[in-house]
C-alpha positions as CSV (number, residue, x, y, z in Angstrom):
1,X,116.4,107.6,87.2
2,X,117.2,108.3,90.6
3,X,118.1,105.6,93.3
4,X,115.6,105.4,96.0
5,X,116.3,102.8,99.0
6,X,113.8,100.9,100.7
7,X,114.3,101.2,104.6
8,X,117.3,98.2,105.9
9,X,115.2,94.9,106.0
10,X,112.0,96.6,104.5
11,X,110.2,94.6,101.8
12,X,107.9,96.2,98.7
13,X,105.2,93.8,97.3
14,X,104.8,94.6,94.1
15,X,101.1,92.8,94.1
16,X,98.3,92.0,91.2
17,X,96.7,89.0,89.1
18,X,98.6,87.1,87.2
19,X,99.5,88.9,83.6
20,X,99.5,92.1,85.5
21,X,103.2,92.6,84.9
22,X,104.6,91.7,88.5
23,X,108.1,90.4,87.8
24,X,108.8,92.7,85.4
25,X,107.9,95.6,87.7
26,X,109.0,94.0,90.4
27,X,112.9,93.0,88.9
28,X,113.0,96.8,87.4
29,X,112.0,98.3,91.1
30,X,114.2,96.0,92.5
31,X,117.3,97.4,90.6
32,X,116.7,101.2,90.8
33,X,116.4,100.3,94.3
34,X,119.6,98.3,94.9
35,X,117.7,96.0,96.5
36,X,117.2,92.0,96.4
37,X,114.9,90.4,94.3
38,X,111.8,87.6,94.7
39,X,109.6,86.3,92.2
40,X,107.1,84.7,94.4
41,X,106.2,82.1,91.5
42,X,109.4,80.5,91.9
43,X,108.8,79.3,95.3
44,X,105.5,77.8,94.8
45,X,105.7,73.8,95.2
46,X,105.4,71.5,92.4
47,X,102.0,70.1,93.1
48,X,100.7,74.1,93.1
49,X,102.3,74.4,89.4
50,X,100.4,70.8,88.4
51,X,97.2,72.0,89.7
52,X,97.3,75.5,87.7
53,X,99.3,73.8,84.7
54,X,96.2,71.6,84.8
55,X,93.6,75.0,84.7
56,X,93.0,74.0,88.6
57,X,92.6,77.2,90.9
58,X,94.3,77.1,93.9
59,X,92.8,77.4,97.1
60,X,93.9,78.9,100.4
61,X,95.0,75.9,101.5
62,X,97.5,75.3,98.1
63,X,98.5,78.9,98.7
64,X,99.6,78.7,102.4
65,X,102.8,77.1,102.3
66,X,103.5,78.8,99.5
67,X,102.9,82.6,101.9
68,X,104.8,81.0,104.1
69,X,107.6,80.0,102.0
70,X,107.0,84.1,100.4
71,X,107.0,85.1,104.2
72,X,110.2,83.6,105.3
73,X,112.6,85.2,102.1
74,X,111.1,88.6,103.8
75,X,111.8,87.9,107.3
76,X,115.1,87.3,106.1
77,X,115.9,90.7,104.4
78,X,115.1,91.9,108.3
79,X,117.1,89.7,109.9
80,X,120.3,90.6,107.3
81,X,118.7,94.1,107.3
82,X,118.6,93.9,103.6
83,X,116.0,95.2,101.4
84,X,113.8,93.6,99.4
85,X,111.1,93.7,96.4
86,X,109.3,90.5,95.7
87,X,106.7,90.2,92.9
88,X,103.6,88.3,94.9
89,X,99.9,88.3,93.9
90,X,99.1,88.9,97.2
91,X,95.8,88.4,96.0
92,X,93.3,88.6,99.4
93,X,93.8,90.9,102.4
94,X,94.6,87.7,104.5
95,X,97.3,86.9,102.6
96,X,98.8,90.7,102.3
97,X,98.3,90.4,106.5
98,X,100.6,87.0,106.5
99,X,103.1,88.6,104.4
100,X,103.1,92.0,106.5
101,X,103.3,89.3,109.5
102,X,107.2,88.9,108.6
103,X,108.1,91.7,109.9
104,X,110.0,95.1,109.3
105,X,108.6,97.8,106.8
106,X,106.3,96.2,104.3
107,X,104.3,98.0,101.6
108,X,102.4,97.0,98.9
109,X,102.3,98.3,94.9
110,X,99.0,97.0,93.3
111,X,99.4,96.6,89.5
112,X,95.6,97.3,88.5
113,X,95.2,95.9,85.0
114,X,91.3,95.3,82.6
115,X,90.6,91.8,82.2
116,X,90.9,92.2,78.1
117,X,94.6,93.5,78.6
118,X,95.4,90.3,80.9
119,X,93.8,88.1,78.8
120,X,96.3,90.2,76.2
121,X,99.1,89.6,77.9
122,X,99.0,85.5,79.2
123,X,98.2,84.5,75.5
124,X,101.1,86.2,74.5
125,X,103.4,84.5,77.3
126,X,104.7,81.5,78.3
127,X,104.3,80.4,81.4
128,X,102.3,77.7,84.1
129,X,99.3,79.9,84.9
130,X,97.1,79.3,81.7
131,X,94.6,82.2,80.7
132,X,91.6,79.9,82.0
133,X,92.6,80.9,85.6
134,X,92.1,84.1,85.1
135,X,88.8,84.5,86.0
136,X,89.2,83.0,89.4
137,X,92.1,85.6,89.6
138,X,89.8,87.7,89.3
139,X,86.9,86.4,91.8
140,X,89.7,86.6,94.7
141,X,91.3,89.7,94.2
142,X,90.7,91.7,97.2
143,X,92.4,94.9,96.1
144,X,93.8,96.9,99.0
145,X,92.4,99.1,101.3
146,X,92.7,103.0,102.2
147,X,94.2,101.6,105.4
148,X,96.9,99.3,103.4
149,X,100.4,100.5,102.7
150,X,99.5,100.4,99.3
151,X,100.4,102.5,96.1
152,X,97.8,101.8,93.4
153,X,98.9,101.8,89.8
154,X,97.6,101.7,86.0
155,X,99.5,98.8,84.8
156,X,98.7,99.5,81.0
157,X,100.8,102.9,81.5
158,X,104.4,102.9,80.8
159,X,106.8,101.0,83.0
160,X,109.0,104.3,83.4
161,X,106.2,106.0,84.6
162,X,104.9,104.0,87.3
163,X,108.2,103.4,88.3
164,X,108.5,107.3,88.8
165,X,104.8,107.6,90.7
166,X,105.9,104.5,92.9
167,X,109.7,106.5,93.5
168,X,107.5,109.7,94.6
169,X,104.9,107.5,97.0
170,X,107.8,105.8,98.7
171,X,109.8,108.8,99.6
172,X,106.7,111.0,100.3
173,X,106.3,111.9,104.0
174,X,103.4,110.3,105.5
């Protein structure tokens, strides 16, 4: 597969509820790319993993250091006019307008994924965000507008082939 570069300091949130296959798309797009790599999840603060390792939704006030913290590691690709790709759940339009608030070219990559498939895929992982939070995943997922920057994607298809329709949307004009 061809390399495709993301514009000096411009950032691609590859966004979508937990299970939806973020880092995976994310660290993939990232590489083909040549460009720096987040996953959002490792930034959060320890009391944010307690509360979802406890079944615990966060709320948006849990989540806004957290942005913040997401926020900043972008801002920072501008400054060193360095690309980036960080796998972020990005979940509500609010917090898709705090991350676009760092600055330089930012667009988003929604991983759409059915509930059973999620469900699928965090009983068959190991990791702090137990399947019980799903549905709450679910009840604040704002997926993204028409007048986002926003590729939107089947996450059940094959990684290679998303990864080709996201290639094509980022260097379409327009």
């Amino acid at each position: 597969m061809a390399a495709v570069s993301v514009p000096a300091g411009g950032v691609i949130v590859v966004m979508g509820v937990s299970g939806s296959g973020k880092s995976t798309f994310g660290a993939t797009l990232a590489k083909v790319m040549h460009a720096r790599f987040l996953d959002a999840d490792d930034l959060h603060p320890p009391a944010n993993r307690r509360k979802m390792a406890a079944g615990i939704a966060l709320d948006d006030d849990d989540r806004r250091a957290w942005l913040n913290a997401v926020a900043v590691w972008m801002a920072k690709r501008g400054d060193d006019g360095e690309p980036g790709v960080v796998a972020c759940s990005a979940l509500r339009r609010r917090y898709r307008d705090r991350l676009r608030a760092a600055g330089g070219v930012v667009r988003f990559v929604y991983l759409e994924v059915p509930r059973a498939e999620l469900e699928q895929r965090m009983r068959s992982r190991r990791h702090f965000m137990p399947v019980a939070l799903l549905d709450s995943q679910l009840a604040t997922l704002e997926p993204p507008g028409q007048d986002e920057a926003a590729c939107i994607v089947d996450g059940t298809l094959p990684l290679e082939e998303n990864l080709r329709r996201v290639l094509g949307w980022l260097t379409s004009p327009g």
